[in-house]
C-alpha positions as semicolon CSV with decimal commas, in nm:
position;residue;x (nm);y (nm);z (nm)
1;X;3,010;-2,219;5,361
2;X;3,261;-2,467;5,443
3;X;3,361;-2,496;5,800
4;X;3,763;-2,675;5,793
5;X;3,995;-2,700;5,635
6;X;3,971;-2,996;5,341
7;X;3,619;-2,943;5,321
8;X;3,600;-2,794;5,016
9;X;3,790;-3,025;4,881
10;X;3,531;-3,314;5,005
11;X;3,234;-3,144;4,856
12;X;3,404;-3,085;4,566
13;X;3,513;-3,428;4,524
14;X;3,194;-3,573;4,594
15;X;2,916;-3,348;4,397
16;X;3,193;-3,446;4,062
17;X;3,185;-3,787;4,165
18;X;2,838;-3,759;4,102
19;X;2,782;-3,600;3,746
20;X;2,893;-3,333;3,559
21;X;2,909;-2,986;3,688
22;X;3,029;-2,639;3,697
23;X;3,174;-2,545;4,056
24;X;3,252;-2,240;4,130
25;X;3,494;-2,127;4,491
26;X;3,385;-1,805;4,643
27;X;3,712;-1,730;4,826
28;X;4,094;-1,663;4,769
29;X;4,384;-1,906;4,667
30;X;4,319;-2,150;4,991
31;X;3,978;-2,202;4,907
32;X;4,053;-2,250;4,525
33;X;4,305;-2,502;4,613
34;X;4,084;-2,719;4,822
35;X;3,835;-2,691;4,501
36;X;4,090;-2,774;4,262
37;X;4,208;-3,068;4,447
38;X;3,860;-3,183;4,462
39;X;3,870;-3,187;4,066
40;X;4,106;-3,461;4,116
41;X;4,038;-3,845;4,292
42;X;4,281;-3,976;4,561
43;X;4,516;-4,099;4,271
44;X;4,539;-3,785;4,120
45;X;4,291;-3,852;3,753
46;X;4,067;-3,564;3,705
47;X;3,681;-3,695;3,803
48;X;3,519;-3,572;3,509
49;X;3,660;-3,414;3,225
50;X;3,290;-3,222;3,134
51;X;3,277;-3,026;3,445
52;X;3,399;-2,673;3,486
53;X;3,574;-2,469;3,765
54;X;3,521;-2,120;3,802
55;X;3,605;-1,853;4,076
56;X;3,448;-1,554;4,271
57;X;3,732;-1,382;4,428
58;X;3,774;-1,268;4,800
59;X;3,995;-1,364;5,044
60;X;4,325;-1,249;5,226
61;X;4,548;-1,281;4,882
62;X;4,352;-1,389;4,609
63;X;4,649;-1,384;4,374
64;X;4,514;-1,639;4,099
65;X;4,226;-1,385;3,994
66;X;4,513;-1,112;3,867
67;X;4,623;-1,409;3,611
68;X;4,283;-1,467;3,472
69;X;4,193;-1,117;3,339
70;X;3,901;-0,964;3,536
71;X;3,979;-0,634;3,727
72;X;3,663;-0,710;3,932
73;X;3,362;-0,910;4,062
74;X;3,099;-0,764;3,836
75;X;3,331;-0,873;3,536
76;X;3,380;-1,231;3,693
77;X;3,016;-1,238;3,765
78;X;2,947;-1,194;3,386
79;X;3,182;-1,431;3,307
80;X;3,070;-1,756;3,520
81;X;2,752;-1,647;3,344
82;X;2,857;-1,652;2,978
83;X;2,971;-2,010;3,065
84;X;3,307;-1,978;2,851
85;X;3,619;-2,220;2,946
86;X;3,965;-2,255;2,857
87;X;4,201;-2,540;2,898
88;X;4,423;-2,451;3,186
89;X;4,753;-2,616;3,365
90;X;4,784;-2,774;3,736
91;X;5,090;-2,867;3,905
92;X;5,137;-3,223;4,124
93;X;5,362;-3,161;4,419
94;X;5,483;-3,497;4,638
95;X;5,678;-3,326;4,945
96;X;5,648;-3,440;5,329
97;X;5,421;-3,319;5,528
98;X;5,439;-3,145;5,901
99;X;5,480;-3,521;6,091
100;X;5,744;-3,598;5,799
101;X;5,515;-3,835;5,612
102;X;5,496;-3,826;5,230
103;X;5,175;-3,684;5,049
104;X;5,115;-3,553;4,757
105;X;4,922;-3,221;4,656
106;X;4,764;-3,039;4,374
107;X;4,813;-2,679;4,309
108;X;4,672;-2,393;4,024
109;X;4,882;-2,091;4,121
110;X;5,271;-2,094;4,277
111;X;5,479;-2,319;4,511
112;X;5,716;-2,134;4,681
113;X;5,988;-2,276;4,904
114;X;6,244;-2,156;5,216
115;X;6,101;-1,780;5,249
116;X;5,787;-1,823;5,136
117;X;5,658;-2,094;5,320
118;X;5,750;-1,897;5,648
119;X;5,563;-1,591;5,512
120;X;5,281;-1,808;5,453
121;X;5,321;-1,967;5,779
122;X;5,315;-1,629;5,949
123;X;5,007;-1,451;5,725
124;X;4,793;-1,808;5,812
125;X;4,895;-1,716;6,191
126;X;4,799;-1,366;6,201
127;X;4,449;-1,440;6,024
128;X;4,182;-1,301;6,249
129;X;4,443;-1,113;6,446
130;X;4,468;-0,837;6,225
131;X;4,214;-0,562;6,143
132;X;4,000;-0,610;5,821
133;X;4,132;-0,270;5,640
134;X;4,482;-0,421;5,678
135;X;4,549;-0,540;5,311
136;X;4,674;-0,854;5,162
137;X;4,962;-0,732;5,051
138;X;5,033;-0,528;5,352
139;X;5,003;-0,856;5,572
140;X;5,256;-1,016;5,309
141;X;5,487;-0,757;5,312
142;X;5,474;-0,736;5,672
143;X;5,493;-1,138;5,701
144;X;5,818;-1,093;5,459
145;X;6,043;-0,849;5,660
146;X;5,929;-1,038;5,988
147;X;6,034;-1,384;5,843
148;X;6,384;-1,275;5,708
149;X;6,434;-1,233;6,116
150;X;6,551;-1,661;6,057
151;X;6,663;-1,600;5,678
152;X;6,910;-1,782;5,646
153;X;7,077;-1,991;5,269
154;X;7,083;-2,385;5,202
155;X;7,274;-2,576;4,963
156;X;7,011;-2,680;4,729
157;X;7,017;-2,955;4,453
158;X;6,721;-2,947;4,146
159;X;6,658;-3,153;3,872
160;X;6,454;-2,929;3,652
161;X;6,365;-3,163;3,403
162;X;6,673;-3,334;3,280
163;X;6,947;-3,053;3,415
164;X;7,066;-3,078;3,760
165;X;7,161;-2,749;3,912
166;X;7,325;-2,702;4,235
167;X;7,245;-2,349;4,428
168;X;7,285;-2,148;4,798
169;X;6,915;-2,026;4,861
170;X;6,639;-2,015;5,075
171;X;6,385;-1,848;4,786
172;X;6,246;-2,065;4,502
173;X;5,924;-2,024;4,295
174;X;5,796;-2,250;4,083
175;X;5,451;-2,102;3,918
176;X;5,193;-2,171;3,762
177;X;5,020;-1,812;3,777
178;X;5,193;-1,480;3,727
179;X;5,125;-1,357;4,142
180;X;5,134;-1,465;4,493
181;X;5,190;-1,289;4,809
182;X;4,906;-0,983;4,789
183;X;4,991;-0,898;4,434
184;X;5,325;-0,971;4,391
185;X;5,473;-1,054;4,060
186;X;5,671;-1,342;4,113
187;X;5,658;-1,478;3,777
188;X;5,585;-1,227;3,548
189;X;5,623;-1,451;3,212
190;X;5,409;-1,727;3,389
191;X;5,121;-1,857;3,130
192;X;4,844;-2,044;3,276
193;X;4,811;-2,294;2,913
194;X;5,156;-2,354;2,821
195;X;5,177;-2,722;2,976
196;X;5,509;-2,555;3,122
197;X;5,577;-2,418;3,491
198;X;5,810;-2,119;3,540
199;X;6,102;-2,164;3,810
200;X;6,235;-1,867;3,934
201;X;6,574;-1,937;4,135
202;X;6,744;-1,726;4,361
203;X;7,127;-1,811;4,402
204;X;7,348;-1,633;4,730
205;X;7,066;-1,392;4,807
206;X;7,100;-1,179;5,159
207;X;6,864;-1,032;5,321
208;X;6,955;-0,701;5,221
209;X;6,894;-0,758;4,885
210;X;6,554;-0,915;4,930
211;X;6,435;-0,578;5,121
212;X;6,606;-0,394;4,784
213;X;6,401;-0,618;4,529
214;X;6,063;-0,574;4,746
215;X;5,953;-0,277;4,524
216;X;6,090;-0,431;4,202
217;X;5,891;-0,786;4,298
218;X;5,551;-0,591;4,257
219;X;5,652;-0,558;3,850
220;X;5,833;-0,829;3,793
221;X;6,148;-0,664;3,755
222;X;6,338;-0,890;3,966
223;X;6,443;-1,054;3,715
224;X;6,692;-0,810;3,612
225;X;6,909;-0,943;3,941
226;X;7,228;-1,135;3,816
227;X;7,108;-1,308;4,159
228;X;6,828;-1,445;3,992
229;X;6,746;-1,678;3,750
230;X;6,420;-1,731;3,517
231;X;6,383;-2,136;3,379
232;X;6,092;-2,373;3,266
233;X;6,019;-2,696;3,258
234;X;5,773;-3,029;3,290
235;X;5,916;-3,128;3,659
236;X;6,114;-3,021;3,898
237;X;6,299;-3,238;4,188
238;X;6,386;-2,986;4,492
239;X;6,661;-3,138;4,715
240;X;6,811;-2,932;5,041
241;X;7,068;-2,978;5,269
242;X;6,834;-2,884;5,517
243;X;6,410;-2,937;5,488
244;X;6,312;-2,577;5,326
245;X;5,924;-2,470;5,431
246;X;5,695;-2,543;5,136
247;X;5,431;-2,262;5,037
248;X;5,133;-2,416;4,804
249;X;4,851;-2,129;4,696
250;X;4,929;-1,969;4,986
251;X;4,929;-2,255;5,269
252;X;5,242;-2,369;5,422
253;X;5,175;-2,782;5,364
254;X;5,509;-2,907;5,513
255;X;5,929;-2,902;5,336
256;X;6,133;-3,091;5,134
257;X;6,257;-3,276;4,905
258;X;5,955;-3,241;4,727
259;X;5,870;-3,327;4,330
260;X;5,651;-3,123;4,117
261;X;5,501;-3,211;3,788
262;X;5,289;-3,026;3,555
263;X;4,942;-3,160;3,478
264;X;4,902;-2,972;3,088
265;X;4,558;-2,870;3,013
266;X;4,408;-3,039;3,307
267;X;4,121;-2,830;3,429
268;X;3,808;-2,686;3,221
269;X;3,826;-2,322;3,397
270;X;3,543;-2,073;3,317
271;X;3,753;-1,794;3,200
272;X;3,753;-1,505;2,923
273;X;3,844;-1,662;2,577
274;X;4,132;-1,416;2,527
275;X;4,274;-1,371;2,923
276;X;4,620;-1,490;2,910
277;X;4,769;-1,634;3,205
């Protein structure tokens, strides 16, 4: 039971540093994020290429365990079990943090910037507010309409990988993992193996439209917006005329500029030979 934030992280880090093993993090994205950054030293090598992560879902979103395949804890159970891995993708992100200082970051399942890192900001508030029977994705939803109260676009510049693209936003995904936000699609063509990271871009959204596209979001047909734009790539430079809120697995870290870089194949992950991501 870890007992602050990083911890998991620092256990992680040090039973690897130690020898080989399989670790798995009972908990949802936050606590999977602390593990998977513990998979990696201060520089950012993975510790040991012969141990294994592996995950037991709970938690206020747990978004990552919809892209791995499982419908539910007795099939994950059998699965850590069986002891079968697959080869799966992280992401590097180098933003600044809350005091404006540079740091970098590892994440498994979506960065999210402008609206999303206030929704995060807001669900991360509200935890142990809220009764239990309250649902992730009600608190996201919830978080969502109460955050577009300061909704407001920013010119943004990216460099997503060698095109530079100028839009007005305040909503960009870049993912790993097909879900965030209680079990919202985001990136519904998202694969967890293909060394690539999917960018979703919103260009002169309103509010009004993002209420309109919060049924749509839970299929993943957002994508049908004209306002909306589906891309991939290796690394992605995020630039805004103002600092945009940065969302990582569900934890609001600190805002731009920020760089993100795929890490292909980084992490053993115990996982069902034929999930796809």
């Amino acid at each position: 039971m870890t007992t602050r934030a990083g911890e998991a992280t620092e256990v992680t880090r040090a039973t690897l540093s130690s020898g080989s093993a399989n670790i798995i993090a009972v908990g949802g994205d936050g606590t999977l994020s602390e593990v998977v950054n513990g998979y990696f030293d201060e520089p950012g090598n993975v510790i040991d290429k012969d141990s294994t992560l592996g995950l037991l879902p709970s938690g206020t979103g747990s978004d990552f365990r919809r892209s791995l395949g499982p419908n539910n804890n007795d099939q994950f159970i059998s699965l850590l079990l069986n002891s079968r891995t697959r080869s799966i993708d992280a992401a590097g992100a180098v933003f600044n943090n809350n005091h404006g200082e540079r740091m970098s970051r590892m994440f498994i399942n979506v960065a999210s910037f402008g609206l999303g890192g206030d929704v995060s900001a807001l669900v991360n508030a509200w935890r142990g507010r809220l009764p239990r029977l309250i649902t992730g994705r009600a608190r996201f939803a919830a978080a969502a309409i109460a955050a577009l109260r300061n909704y407001k676009n920013v010119d943004v510049s990216l460099m997503i990988d060698d095109r530079e693209i100028t839009i007005n936003s305040n909503l960009i995904v870049v993912a790993n993992g097909r879900f965030a936000g209680g079990g919202m699609m985001l990136a519904p063509n998202a694969e967890l193996d293909d060394g690539l990271l999917d960018v979703i871009l919103t260009d002169e959204i309103t509010r009004l439209d993002i209420v309109r596209e919060l049924k749509r979001i839970q299929s993943g047909d957002h994508l049908k917006n004209p306002k909306v734009t589906e891309m991939r790539a290796r690394g992605i430079v995020i630039n805004a005329s103002r600092p945009m809120p940065i969302d990582l697995d569900g934890e609001m870290v600190g805002t731009t500029p920020a760089r993100i870089t795929v890490l292909p194949s980084a992490i053993r992950f115990l996982s069902a030979d034929d999930a796809k991501g």
